[in-house]
Every structure is written in C-alpha cells, then in structure tokens.
MDTraj code that builds the backbone (N, CA, C; nanometers):
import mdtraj as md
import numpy as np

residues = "UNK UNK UNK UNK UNK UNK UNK UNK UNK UNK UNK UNK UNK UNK UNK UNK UNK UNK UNK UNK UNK UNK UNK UNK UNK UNK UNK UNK UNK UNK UNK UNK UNK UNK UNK UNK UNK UNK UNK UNK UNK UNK UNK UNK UNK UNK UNK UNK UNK UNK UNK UNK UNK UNK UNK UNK UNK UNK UNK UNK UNK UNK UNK UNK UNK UNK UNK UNK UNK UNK UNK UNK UNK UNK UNK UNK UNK UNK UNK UNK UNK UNK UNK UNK UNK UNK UNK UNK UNK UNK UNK UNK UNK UNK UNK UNK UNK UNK UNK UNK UNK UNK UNK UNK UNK UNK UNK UNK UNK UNK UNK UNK UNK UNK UNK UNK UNK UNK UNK UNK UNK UNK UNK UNK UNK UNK UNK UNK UNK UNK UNK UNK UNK UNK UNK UNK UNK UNK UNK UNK UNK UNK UNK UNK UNK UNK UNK UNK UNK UNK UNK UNK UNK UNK UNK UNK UNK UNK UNK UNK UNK UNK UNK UNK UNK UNK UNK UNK UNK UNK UNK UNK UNK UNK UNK UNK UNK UNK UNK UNK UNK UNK UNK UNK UNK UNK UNK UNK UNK".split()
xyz = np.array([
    [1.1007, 1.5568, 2.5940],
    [1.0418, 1.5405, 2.4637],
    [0.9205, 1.4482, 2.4787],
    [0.8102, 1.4834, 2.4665],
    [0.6740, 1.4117, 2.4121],
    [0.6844, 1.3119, 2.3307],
    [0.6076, 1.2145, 2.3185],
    [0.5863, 1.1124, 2.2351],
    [0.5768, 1.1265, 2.0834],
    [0.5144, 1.2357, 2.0556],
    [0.4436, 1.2897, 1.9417],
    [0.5746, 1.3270, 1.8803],
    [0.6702, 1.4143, 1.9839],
    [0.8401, 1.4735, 1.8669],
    [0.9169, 1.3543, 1.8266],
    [0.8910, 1.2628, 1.8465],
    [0.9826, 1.0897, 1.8915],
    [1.1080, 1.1603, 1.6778],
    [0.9992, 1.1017, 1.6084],
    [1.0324, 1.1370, 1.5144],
    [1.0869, 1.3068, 1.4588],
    [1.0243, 1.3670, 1.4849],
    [1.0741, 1.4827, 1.4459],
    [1.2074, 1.5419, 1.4038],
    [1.3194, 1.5452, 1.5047],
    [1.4312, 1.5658, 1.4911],
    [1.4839, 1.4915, 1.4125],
    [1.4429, 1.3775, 1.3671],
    [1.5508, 1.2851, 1.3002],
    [1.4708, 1.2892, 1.1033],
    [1.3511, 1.3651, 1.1096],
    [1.3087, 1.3559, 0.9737],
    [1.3593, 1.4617, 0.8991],
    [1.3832, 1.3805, 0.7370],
    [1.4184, 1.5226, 0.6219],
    [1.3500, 1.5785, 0.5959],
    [1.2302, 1.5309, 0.6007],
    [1.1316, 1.6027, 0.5109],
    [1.0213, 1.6313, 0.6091],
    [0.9697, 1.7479, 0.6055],
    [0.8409, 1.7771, 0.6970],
    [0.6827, 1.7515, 0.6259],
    [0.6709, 1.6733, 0.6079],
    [0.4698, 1.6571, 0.5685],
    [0.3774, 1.7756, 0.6280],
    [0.3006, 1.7946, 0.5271],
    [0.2201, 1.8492, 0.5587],
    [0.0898, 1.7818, 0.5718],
    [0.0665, 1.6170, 0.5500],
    [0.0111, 1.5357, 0.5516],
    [0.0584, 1.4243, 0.5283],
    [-0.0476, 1.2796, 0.5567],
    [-0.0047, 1.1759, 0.5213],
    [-0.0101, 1.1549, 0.3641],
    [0.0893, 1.0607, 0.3410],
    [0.1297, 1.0151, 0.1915],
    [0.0216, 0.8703, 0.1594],
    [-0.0667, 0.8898, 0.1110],
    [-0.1321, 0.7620, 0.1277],
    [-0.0583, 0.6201, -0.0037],
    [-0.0384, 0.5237, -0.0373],
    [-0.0547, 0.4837, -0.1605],
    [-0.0934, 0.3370, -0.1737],
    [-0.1376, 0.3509, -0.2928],
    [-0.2497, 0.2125, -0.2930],
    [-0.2382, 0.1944, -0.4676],
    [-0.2959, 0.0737, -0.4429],
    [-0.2601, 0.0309, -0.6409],
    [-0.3186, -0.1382, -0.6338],
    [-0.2974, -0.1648, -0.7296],
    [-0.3565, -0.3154, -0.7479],
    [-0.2556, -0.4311, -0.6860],
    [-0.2855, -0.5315, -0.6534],
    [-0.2091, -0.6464, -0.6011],
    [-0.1136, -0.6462, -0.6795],
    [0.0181, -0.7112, -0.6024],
    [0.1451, -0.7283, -0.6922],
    [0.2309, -0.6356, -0.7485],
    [0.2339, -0.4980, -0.6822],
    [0.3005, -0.3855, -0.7480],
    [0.4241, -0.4056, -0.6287],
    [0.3909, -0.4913, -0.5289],
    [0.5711, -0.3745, -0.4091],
    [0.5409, -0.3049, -0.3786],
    [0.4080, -0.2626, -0.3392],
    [0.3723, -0.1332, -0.2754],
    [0.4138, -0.1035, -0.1128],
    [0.4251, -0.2384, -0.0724],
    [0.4798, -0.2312, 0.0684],
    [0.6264, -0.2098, 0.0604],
    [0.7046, -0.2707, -0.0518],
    [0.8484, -0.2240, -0.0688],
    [0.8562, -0.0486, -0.1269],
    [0.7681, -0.0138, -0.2067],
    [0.7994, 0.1484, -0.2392],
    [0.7154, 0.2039, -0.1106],
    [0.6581, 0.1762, -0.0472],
    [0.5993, 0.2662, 0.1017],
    [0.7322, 0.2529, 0.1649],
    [0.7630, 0.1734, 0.2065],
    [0.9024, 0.1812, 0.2995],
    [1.0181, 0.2129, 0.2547],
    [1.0496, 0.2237, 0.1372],
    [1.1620, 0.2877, 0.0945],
    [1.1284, 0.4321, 0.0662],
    [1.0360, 0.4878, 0.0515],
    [0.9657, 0.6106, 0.0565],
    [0.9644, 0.6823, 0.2152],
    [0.9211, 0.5864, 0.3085],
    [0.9486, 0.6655, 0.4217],
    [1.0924, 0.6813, 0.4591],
    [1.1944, 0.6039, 0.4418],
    [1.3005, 0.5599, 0.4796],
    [1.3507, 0.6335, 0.4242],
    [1.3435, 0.7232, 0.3127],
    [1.4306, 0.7994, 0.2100],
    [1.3679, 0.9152, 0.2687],
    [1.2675, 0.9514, 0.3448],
    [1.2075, 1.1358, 0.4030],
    [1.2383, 1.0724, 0.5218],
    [1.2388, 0.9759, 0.5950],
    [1.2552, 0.9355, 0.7236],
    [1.1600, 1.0137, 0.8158],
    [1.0260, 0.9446, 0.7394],
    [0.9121, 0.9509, 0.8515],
    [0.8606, 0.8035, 0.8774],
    [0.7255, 0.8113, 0.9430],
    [0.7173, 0.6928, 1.0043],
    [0.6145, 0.6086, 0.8854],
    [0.6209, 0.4441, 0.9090],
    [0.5274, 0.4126, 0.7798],
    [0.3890, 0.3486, 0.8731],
    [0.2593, 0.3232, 0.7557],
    [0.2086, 0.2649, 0.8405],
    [0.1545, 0.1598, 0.7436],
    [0.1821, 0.0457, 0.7430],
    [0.1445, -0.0392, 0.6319],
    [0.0482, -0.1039, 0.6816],
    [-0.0693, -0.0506, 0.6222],
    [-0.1885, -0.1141, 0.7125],
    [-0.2242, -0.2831, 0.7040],
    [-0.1784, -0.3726, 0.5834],
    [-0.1576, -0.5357, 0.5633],
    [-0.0682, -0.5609, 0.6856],
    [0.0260, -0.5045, 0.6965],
    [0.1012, -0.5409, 0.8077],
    [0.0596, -0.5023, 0.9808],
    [-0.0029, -0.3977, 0.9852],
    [-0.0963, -0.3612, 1.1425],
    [-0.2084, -0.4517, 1.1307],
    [-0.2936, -0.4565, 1.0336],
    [-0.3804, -0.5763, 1.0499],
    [-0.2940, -0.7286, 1.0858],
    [-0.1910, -0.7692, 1.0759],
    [-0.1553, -0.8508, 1.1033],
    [-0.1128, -0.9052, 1.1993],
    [-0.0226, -0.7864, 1.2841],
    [0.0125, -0.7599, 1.3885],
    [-0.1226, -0.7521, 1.5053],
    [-0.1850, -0.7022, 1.4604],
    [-0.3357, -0.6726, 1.5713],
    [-0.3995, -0.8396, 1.5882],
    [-0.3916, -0.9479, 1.4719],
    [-0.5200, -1.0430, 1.5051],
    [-0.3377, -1.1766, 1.4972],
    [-0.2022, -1.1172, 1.4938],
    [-0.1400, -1.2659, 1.5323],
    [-0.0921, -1.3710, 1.4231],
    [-0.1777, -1.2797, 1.2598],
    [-0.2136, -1.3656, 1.1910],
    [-0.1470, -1.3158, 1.0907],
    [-0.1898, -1.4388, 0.9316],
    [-0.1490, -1.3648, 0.7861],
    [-0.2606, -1.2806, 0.7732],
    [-0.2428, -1.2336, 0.6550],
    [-0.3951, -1.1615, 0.6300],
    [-0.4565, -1.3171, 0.5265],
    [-0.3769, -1.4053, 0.4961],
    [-0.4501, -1.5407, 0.4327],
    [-0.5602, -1.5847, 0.5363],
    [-0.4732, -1.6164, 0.6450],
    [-0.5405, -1.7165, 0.7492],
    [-0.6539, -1.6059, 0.8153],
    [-0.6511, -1.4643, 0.8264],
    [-0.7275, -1.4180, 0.8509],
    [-0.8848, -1.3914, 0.7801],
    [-0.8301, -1.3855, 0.6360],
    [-0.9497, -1.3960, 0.5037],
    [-1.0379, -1.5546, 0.5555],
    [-0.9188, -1.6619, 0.5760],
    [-0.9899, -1.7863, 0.5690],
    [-1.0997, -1.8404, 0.6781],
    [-1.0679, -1.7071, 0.8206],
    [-1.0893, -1.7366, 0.9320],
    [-1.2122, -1.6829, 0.9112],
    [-1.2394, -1.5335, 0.8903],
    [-1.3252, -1.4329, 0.9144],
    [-1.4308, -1.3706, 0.7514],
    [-1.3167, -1.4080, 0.6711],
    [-1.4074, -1.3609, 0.5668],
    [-1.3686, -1.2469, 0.5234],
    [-1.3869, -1.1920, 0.3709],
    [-1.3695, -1.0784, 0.3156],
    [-1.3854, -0.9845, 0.4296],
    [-1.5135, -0.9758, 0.4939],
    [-1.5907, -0.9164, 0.5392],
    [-1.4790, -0.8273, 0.6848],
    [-1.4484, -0.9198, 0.7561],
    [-1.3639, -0.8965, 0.8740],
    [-1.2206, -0.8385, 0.8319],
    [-1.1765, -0.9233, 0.7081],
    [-1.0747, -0.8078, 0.6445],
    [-1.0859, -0.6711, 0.6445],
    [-1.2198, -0.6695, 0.5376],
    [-1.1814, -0.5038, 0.5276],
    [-1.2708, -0.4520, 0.6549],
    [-1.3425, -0.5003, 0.7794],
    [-1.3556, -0.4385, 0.8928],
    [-1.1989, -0.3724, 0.9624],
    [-1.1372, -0.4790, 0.9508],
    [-1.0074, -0.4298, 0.9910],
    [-0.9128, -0.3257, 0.9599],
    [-0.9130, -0.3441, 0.8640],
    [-0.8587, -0.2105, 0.7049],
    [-0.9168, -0.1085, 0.7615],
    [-1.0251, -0.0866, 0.7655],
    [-1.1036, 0.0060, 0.8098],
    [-1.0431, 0.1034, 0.9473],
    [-1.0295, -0.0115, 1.0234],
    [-0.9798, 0.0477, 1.1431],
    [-0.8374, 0.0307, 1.1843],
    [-0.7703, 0.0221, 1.1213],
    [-0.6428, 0.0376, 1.0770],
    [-0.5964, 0.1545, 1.0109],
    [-0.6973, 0.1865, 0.8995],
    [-0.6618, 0.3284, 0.8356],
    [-0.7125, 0.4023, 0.8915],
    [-0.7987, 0.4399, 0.9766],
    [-0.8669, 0.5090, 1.0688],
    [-0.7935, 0.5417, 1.1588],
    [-0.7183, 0.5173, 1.2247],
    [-0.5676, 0.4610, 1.3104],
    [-0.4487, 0.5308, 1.2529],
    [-0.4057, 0.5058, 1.1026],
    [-0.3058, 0.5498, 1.0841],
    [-0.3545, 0.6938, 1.0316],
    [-0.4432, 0.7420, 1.0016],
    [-0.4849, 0.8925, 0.9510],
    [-0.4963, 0.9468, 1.0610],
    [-0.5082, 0.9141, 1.2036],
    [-0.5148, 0.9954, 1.3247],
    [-0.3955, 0.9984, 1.3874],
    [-0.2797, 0.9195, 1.3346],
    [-0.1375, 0.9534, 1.3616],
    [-0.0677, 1.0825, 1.3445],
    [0.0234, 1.0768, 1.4238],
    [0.1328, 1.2233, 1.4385],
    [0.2820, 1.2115, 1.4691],
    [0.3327, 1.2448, 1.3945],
    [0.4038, 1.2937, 1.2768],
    [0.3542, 1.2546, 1.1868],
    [0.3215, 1.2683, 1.0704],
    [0.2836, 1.2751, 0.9307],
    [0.3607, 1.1917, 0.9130],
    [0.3006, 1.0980, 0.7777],
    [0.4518, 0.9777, 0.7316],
    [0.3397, 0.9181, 0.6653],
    [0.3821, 0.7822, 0.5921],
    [0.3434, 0.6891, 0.4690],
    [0.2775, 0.6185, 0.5092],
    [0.1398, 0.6450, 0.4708],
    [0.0088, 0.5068, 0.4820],
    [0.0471, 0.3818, 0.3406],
    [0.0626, 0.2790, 0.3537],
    [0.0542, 0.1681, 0.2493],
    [-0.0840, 0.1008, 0.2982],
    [-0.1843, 0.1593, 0.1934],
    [-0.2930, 0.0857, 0.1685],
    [-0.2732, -0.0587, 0.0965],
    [-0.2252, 0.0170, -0.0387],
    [-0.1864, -0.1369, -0.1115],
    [-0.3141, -0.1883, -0.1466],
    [-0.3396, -0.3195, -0.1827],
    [-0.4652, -0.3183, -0.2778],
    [-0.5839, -0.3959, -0.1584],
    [-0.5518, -0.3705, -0.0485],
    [-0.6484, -0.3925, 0.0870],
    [-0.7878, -0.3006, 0.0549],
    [-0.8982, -0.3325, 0.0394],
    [-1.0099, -0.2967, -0.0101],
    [-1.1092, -0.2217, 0.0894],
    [-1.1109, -0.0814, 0.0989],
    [-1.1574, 0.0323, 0.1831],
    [-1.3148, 0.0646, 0.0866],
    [-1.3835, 0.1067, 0.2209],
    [-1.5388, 0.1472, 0.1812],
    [-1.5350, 0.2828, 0.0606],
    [-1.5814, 0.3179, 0.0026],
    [-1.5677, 0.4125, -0.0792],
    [-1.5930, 0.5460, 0.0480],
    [-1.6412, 0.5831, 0.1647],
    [-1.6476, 0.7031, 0.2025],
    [-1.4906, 0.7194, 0.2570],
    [-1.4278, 0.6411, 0.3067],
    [-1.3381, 0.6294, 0.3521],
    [-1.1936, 0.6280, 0.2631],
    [-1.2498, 0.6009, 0.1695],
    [-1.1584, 0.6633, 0.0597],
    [-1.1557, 0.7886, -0.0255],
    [-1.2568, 0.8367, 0.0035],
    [-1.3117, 1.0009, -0.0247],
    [-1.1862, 1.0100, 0.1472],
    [-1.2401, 0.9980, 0.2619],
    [-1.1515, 1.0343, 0.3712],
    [-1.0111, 1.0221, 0.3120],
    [-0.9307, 0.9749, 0.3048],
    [-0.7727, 0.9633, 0.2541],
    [-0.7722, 1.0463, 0.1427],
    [-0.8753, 1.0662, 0.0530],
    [-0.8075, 1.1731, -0.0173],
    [-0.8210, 1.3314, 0.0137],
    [-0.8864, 1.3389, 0.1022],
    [-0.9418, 1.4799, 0.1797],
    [-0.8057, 1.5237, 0.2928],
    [-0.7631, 1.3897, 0.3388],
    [-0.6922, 1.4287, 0.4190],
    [-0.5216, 1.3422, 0.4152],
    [-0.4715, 1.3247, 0.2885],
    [-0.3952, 1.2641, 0.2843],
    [-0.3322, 1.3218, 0.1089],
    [-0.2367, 1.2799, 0.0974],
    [-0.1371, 1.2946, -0.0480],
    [-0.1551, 1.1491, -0.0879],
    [-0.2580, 1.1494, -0.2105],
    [-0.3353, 0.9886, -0.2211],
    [-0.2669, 1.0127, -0.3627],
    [-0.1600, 0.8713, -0.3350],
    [-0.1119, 0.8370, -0.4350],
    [-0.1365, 0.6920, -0.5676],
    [-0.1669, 0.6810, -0.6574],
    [-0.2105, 0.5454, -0.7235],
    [-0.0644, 0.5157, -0.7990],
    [0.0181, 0.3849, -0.7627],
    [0.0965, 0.3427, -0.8000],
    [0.0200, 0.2380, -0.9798],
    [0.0965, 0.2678, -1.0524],
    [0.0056, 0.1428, -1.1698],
    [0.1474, 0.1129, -1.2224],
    [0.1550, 0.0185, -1.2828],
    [0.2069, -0.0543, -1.3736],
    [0.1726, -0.0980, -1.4929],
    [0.1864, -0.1458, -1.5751],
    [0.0925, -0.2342, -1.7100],
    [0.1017, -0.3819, -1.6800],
    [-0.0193, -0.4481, -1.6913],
    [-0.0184, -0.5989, -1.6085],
    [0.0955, -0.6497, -1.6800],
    [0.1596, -0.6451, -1.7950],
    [0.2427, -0.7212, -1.8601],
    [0.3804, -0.7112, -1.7859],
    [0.3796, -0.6012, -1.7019],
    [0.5155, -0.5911, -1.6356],
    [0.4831, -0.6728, -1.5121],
    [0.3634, -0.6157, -1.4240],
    [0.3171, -0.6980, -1.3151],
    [0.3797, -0.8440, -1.3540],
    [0.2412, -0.8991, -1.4140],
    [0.3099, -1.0355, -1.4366],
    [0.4143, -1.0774, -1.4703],
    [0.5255, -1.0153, -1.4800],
    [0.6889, -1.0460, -1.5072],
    [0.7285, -1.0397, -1.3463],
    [0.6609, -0.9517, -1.3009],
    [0.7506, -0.9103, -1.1523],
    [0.6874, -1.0157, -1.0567],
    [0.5866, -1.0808, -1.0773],
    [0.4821, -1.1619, -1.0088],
    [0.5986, -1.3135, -1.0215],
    [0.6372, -1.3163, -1.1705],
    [0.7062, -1.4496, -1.1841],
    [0.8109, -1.4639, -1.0835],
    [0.9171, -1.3292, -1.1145],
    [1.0348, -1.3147, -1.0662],
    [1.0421, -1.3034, -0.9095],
    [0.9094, -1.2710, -0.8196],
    [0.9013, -1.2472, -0.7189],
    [0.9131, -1.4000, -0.6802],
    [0.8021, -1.5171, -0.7144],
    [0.7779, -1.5916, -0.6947],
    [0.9086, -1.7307, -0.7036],
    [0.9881, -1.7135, -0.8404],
    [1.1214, -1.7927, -0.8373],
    [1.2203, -1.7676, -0.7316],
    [1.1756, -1.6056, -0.6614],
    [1.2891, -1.5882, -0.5734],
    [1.2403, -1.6405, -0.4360],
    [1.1341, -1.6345, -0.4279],
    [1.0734, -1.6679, -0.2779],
    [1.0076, -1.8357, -0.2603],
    [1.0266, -1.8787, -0.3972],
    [1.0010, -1.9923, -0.4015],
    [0.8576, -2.0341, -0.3052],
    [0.7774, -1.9531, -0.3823],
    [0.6143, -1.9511, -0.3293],
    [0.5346, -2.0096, -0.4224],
    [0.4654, -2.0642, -0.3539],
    [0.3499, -2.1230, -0.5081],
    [0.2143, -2.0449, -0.5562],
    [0.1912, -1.9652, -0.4158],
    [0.0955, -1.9061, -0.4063],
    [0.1040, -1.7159, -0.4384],
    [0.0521, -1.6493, -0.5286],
    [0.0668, -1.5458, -0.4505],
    [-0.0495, -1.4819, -0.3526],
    [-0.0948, -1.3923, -0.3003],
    [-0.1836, -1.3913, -0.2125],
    [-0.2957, -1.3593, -0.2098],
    [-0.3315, -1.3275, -0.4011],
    [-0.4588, -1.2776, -0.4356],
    [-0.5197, -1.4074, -0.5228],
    [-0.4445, -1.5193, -0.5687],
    [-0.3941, -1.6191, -0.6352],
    [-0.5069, -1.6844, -0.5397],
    [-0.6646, -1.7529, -0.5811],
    [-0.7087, -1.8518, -0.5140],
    [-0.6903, -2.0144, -0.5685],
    [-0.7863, -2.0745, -0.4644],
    [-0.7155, -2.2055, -0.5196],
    [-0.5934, -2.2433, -0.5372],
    [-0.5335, -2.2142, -0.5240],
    [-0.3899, -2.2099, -0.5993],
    [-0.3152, -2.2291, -0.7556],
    [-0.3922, -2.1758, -0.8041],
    [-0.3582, -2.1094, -0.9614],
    [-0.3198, -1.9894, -0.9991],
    [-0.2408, -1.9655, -1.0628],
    [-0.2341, -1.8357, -1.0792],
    [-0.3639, -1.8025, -1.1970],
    [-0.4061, -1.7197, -1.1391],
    [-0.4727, -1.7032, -1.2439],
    [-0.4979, -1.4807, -1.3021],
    [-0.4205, -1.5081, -1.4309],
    [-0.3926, -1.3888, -1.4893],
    [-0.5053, -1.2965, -1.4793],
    [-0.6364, -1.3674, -1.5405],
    [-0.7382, -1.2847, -1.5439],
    [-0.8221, -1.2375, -1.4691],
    [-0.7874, -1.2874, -1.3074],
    [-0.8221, -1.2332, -1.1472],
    [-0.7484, -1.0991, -1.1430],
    [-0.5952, -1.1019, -1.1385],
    [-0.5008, -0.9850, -1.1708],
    [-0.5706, -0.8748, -1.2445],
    [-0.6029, -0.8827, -1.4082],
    [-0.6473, -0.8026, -1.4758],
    [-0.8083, -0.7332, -1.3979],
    [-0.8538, -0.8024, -1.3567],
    [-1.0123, -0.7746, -1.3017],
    [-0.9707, -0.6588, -1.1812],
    [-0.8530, -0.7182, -1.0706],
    [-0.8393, -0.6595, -0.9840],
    [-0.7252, -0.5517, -1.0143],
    [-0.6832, -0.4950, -1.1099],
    [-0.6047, -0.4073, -1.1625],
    [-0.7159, -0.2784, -1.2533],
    [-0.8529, -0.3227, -1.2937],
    [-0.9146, -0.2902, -1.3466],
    [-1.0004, -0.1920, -1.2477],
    [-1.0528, -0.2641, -1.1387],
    [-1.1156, -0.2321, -1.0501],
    [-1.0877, -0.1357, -0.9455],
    [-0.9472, -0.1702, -0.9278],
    [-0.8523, -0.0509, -0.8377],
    [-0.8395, 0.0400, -0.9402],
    [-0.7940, 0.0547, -1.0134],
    [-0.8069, 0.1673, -1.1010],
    [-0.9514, 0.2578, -1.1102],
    [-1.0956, 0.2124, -1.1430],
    [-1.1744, 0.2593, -1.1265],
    [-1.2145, 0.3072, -0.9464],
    [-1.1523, 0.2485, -0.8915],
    [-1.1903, 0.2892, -0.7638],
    [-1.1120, 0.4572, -0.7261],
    [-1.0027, 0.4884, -0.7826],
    [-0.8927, 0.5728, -0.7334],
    [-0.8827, 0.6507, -0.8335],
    [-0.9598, 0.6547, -0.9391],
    [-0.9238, 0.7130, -1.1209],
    [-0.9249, 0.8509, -1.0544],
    [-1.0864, 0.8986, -0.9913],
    [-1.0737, 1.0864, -0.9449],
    [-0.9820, 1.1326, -0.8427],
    [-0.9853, 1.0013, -0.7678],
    [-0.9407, 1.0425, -0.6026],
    [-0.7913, 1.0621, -0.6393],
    [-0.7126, 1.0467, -0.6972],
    [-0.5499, 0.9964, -0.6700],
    [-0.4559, 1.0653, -0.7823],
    [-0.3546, 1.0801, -0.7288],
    [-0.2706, 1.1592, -0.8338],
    [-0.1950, 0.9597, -0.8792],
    [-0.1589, 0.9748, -1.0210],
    [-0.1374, 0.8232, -1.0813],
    [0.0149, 0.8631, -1.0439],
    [0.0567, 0.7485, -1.0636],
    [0.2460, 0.7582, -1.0380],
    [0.2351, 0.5950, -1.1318],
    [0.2957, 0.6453, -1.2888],
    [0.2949, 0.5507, -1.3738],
    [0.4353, 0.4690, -1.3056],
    [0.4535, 0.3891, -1.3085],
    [0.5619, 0.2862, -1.2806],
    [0.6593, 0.2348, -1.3686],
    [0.5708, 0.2056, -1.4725],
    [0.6414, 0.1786, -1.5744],
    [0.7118, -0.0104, -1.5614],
    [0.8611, 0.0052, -1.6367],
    [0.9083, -0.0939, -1.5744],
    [1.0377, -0.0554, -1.4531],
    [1.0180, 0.0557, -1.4005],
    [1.0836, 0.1051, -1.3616],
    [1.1332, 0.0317, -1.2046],
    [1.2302, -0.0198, -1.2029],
    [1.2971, -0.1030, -1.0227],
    [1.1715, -0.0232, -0.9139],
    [1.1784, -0.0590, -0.8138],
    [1.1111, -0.0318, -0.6791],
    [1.1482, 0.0586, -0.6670],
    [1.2685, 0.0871, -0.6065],
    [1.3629, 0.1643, -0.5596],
    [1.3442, 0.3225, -0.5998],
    [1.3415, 0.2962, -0.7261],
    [1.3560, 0.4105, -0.8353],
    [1.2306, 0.4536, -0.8576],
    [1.0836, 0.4366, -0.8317],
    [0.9748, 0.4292, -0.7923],
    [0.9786, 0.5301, -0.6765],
    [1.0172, 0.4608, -0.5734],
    [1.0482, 0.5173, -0.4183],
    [1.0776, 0.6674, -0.4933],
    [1.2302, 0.6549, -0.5092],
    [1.2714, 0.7863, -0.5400],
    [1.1932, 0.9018, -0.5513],
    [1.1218, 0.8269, -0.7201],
    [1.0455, 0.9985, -0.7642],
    [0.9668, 1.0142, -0.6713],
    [0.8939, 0.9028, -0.5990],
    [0.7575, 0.9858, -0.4935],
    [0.8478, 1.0768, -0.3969],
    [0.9881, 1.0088, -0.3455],
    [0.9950, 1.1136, -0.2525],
    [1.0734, 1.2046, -0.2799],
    [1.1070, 1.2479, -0.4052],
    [1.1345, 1.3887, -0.4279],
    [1.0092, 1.4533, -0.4757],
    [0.9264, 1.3769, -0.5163],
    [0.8459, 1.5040, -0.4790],
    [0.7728, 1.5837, -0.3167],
    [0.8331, 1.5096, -0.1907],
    [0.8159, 1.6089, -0.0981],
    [0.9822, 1.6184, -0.0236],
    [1.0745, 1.6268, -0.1530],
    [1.1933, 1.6711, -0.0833],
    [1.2876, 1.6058, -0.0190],
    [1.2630, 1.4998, -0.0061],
    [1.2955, 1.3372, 0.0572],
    [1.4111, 1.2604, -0.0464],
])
top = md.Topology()
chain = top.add_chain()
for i, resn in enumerate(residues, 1):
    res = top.add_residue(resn, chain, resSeq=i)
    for name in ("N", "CA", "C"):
        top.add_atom(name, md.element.get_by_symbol(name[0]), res)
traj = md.Trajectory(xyz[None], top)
C-alpha cells in the first residue's frame, strides 16, 4: 500500500474534494473541522495549527514576532499545502486571513464552507469558553481587552469576504457537535 491509500480503507465517506471551512474568530471552527473529519474519517488539515507546528510557535508569538504580514505568508503556504493533499479531507481555515485570489482558489477547488453564528451567541460562547479555560485573553482580543466591537468588525468582514464564494452553514445556537453533524451528512459522514 502507497502512502497516498494510508487513509482510504479506513474512510466512510469518499470526497470528491476538499471540505474547506472558515468563518469569523470565535466560532470552534477548529472543534467542528475535527469533529467533521472524525465523523467521515478523513484526514484534517487545520491550517492555525500547521502554521504552528512549522515555525515551533503560537500563532500569538508568531503575529508578535513577524507581523500580520508573515502570518498570512504562512496561511498562504499552508493552504497551498493542504489543497495539494491526497486523500481528500477537511481544510480549517478558520478566520486566518487568505489573499483574495487564493480564496477564489478554495472555492474552485474545494466544498467552501462559511460557518456564522449571530455575534450575540458568539459572545456567550466567547464567555463560556473563557470561564472554562480560565484565559484572559482571547486570541483576536488585543491589548488585552475584550473588546466586542473588534469581534463585530471581524465578523463583518469575514462575511463580506466569503458572501459569493461559500455555501453559509447558519449555526445558530446550535452545540459544536451538532454543527459537525449537519456538515457531515451532507457528504454522508
């Protein structure tokens, strides 16, 4: 067996492409990508997390090191990376900030999904995340304030970025989990 079948035998669901999904900060998008692959049992590729893995780092200490700029260089070539993967399986963009041609790319060649919520739920799930992890910070959160109306800007903005490109997957207040679900029945998963 080749490298490339590693997965094969053991997946439910066969892709006919990658599942891309992306949405504004603070949705769990890295928790519904992985419970999404885990439920078709293909492979994921959470690109916040390969950027992380590649430079050693957070993606904080990496922003603080290098700059917006080297972030989304990285993103870049990270998703570049995971769209040239084989077996088919779950890109988590997440609200990591891609060039606009390159996001025309993911939707040309990918099942580009936009996770949303209504900020009023966000910010409930933002609280509850935060009492449980006992964080002060969250990671879009500068200075260290929360500050609501960064959220709204960057919920605003991802939205205009993905409005043509992306099929929406309303959220609602609906658990993670249950999120997961509907995406992956819709490829059978």
């Amino acid at each position: 067996m080749d490298g490339l079948d590693y997965y094969a035998p053991h997946a439910r669901v066969q892709l006919r492409r990658h599942v891309a999904i992306v949405g504004p900060p603070a949705l769990d998008l890295s928790q519904i990508g992985r419970a999404v692959a885990g439920l078709c049992g293909v492979p994921l590729h959470d690109i916040a997390r390969l950027i992380e893995h590649d430079v050693g780092a957070s993606l904080r200490t990496l922003l603080k090191r290098g700059g917006p700029e080297e972030v989304r260089a990285r993103a870049v070539r990270a998703t570049r990376r995971a769209l040239s993967d084989r077996p088919y399986g779950v890109i988590v963009v997440a609200h990591l900030e891609l060039p606009r041609l390159l996001r025309w790319r993911l939707r040309l060649r990918t099942t580009l999904l936009l996770v949303e919520r209504p900020l009023d739920e966000t910010l409930r799930s933002i609280r509850q995340q935060r009492a449980r992890a006992q964080e002060r910070l969250p990671e879009f959160a500068g200075g260290g304030l929360f500050n609501a109306g960064k959220l709204r800007a960057a919920h605003a903005q991802r939205t205009r970025e993905y409005a043509r490109l992306a099929a929406r997957v309303d959220a609602g207040d609906t658990p993670t989990l249950r999120v997961a679900q509907r995406i992956a029945a819709r490829f059978g998963g």
